[in-house]
N, C-alpha and C positions, 0 to 999 in steps of 0.2 A: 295563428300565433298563440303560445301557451302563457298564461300568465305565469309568473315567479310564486310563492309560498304565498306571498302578504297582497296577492290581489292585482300587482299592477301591470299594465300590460306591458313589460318589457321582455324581449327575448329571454329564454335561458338561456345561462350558458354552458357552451360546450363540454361535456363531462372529459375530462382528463383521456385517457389513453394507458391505463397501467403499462402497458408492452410497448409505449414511445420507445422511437430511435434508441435517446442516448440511455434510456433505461436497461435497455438491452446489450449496448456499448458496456455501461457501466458494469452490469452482472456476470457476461460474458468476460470479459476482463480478470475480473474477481474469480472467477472457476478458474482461470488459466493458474495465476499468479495462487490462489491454493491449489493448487494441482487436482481440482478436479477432474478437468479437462490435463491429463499428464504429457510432456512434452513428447513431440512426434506423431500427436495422438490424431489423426483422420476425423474432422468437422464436417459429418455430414449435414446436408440442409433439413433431409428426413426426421433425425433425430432433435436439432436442436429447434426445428420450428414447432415440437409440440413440447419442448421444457420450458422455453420462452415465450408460448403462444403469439407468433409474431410471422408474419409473410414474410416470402422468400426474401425479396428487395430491401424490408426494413434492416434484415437480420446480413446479406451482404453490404448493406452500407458498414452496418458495425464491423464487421469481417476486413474490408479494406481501411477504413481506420487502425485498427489493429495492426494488419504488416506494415503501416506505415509507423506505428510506436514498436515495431521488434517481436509482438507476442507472437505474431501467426505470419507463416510462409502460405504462397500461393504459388502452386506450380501449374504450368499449361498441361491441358489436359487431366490433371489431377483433382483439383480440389484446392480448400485449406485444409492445411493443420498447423495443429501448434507448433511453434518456433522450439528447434532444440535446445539444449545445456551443454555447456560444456567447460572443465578450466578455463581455458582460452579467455572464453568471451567472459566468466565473472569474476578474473582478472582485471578485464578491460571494466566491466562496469564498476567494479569495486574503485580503482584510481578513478572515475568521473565521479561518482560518487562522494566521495572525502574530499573532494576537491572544493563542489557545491554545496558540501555539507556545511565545512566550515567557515566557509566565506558567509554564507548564511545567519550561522549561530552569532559570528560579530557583527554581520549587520543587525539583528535582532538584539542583542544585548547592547548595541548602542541607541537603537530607537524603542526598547520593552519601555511600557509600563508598570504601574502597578494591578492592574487588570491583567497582563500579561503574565506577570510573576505569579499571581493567582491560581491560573490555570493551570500552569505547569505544577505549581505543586497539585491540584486537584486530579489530573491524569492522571502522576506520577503515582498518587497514591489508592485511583483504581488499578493502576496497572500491576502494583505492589499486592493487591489484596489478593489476583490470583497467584502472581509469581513467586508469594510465598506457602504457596500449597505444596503438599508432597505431589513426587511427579508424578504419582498415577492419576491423580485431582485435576492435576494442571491441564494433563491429555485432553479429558474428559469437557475440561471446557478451551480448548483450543481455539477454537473460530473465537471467541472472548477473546483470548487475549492478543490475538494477532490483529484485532480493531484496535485495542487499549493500547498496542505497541505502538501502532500506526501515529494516535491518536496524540501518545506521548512527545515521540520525536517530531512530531508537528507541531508539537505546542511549544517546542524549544525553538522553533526556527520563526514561529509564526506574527514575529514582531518584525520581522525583514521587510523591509521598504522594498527590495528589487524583486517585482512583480516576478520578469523572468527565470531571474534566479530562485526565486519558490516554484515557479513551474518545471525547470528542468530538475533541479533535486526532486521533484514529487514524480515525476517521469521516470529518475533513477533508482526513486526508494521504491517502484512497482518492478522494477527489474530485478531488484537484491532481494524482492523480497518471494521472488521465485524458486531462490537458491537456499533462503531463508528456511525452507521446511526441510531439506534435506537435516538439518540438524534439529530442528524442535524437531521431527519423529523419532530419532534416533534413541536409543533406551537410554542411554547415558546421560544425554541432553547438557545445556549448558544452562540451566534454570538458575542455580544459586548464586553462580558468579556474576549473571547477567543482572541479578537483582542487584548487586552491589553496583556493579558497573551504572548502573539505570540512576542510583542514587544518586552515585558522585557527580554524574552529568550534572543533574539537577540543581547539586549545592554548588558545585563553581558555575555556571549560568546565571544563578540566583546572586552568586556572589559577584557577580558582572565581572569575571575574571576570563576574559576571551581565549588568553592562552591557555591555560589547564585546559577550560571546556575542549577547545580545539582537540589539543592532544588526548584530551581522555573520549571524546569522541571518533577521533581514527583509530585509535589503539581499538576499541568498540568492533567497529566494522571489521576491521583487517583480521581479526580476531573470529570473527564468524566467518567470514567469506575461507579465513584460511585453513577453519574446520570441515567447510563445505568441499575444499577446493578437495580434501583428504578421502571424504564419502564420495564425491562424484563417479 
């Protein structure tokens, strides 16, 4: 038996596991949904168990998690790969979407704090510092701010008392936010408007005004998804 730093004889304990299950879960996930991993794209086990440093078995556990959340199909005989795109389906998620979104936002602004209120301005204005870069700055730090986006719209909803209802919007906003890149890569982009858009969320929320927020939050989504819907 080893001792601990300070002498006493108690077991150590078990050093962590950087490459656990759902660490794996979680990362894999995160490639999908930035399009690392591009839809359609062939998961082989060869490849991904030396970017993940993780056995075979850990890495299909995460694998069958996944086609049960939509990211990844598994065909007999086949393999996994990544789950396709298409109108159709971000259609469909966009209406589940808005749906969960707002139901959300008024439960949260009826049970926010002031700790609540807080935060959402503190997001809003990390997520502000890069979205008001010129676009070619913004590029450059992308994986930024597609956290800080996240970050943001979470921090709007994140006074919601209905456990599930944060779960399945958190479910949806990993699905929109698949479709989400087709337009942040686009040269064009929607960076300045969305900055504005990002505000206003913030100040009717703040102003505990459910309806505006509602509506200036679907106007939001529908408004991406229906630029995606264009590029798909």
């Amino acid at each position: 038996m080893k001792k601990n730093p300070e002498g006493r004889g108690q077991p150590q304990a078990a050093v962590k596991d950087p490459s656990s299950g759902q660490d794996v879960l979680v990362r894999l996930r995160t490639d999908i949904v930035s399009s690392v991993y591009e839809p359609e794209t062939r998961l082989k086990f060869a490849d991904m168990t030396k970017r993940f440093d993780v056995g075979i078995g850990t890495l299909r556990e995460a694998l069958s998690q996944l086609v049960s959340e939509g990211f990844v199909t598994l065909e007999a005989g086949k393999g996994f790969k990544v789950a396709p795109v298409s109108a159709e389906e971000l259609i469909e998620i966009t209406e589940h979407f808005i749906s969960l979104e707002k139901r959300a936002v008024r439960d949260a602004i009826e049970n926010g704090d002031d700790d609540w209120e807080a935060n959402i301005v503190a997001e809003h204005h990390r997520l502000s510092l890069i979205e008001s870069l010129p676009w070619e700055e913004r590029m450059e730090r992308h994986s930024e701010w597609v956290q800080r986006h996240r970050d943001f719209h979470e921090a709007i909803v994140a006074a919601c008392k209905g456990r599930w209802l944060f779960r399945l919007r958190s479910m949806m906003f990993d699905q929109l936010d698949r479709y989400r890149f087709v337009t942040k890569r686009a040269p064009q982009g929607l960076g300045g408007r969305k900055f504005e858009e990002h505000r206003d969320i913030m100040a009717a929320t703040l102003a505990r005004d459910a309806d505006l927020a509602s509506s200036l939050i679907e106007h939001h989504i529908r408004d991406t998804s229906e630029r995606a819907i264009k590029l798909l």
